[in-house]
C-alpha positions, 0 to 999 in steps of 0.5 A: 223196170219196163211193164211193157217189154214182151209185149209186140205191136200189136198187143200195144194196139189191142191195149190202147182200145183196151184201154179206151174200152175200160175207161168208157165203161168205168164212167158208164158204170159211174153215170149210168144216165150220163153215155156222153161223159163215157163216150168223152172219157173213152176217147180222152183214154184212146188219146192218152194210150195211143200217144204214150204208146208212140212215145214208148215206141221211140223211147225203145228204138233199138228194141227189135219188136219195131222191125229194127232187127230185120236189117243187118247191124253194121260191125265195123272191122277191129284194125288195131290188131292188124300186124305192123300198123295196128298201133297206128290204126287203134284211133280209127277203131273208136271212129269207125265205132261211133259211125257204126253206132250212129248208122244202126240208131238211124236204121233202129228209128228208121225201123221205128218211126213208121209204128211210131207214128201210126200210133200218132196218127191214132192218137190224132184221129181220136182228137178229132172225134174229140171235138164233136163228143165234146160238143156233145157233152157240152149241149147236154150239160148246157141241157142238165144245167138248164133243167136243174136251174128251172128245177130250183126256180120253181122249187124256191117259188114254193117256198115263197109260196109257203112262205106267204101262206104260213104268215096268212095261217098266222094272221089268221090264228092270232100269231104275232108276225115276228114270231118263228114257227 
């Protein structure tokens, strides 16, 4: 079943922002405090929709969306039923066919290719952006990281600290050392 068939062109470019949009904003409405992870999964969305949609447009070549039913389509003539010599022509008839067949696939690809890879091509851009995003990404988990260690440093210097000044506070009342508390 194909979930893709009425839709042209243009409607497949309009999904593939779609959704990049959508999975933006899902991670953004996920972490809130996190743009960079959305702005990463957005371009990853753009990337994987723009190459599936390419991938789709040449797995669908003979479909007439990608302009392939602008040209004529060859029909070759039928000579097996041609009188007298019709019986010797009718092998001719499986020939032309086929020649036939392969001349419309090559008009059918021609047709799709150029859509095809503008899809591609989208699909490399956003790999390009995705580079810098995600060097970005990686700066600002490097920064959380950096916070978060400090964050559990100066947290277990407290407990030492405490520590320290439960066994003073123990000492000092006559609690025996080894005794838990």
């Amino acid at each position: 079943m194909d979930i893709l068939a009425g839709i042209n062109s243009e409607w497949l470019k309009a999904l593939t922002w779609i959704a990049a949009l959508a999975c933006g904003v899902a991670v953004l409405l996920w972490r809130p405090r996190r743009p960079d992870l959305a702005a990463l999964a957005a371009v990853v969305a753009f990337l994987a929709a723009s190459t599936g949609a390419g991938i789709y447009v040449l797995n669908h070549l003979g479909d007439g969306r990608w302009g392939g039913d602008q040209e004529a389509r060859l029909e070759p003539p039928e000579l097996s039923g041609t009188p007298l010599v019709g019986e010797l022509l009718g092998p001719l008839d499986g020939t032309l066919n086929a020649m036939a067949d392969g001349v419309n696939d090559f008009v059918d690809f021609r047709a799709a290719l150029p859509v095809a890879l503008e899809y591609f091509a989208a699909a490399g851009w956003a790999l390009a952006l995705l580079v810098p995003v995600g060097g970005a990404v990686l700066a600002v988990n490097a920064a959380v990281s950096r916070r978060r260690n400090a964050q559990a440093a100066a947290a277990d210097s407290e407990l030492a600290d405490l520590r320290a000044e439960l066994e003073r506070v123990k000492r000092h009342v006559g609690y025996p050392a080894d005794d838990i508390i």
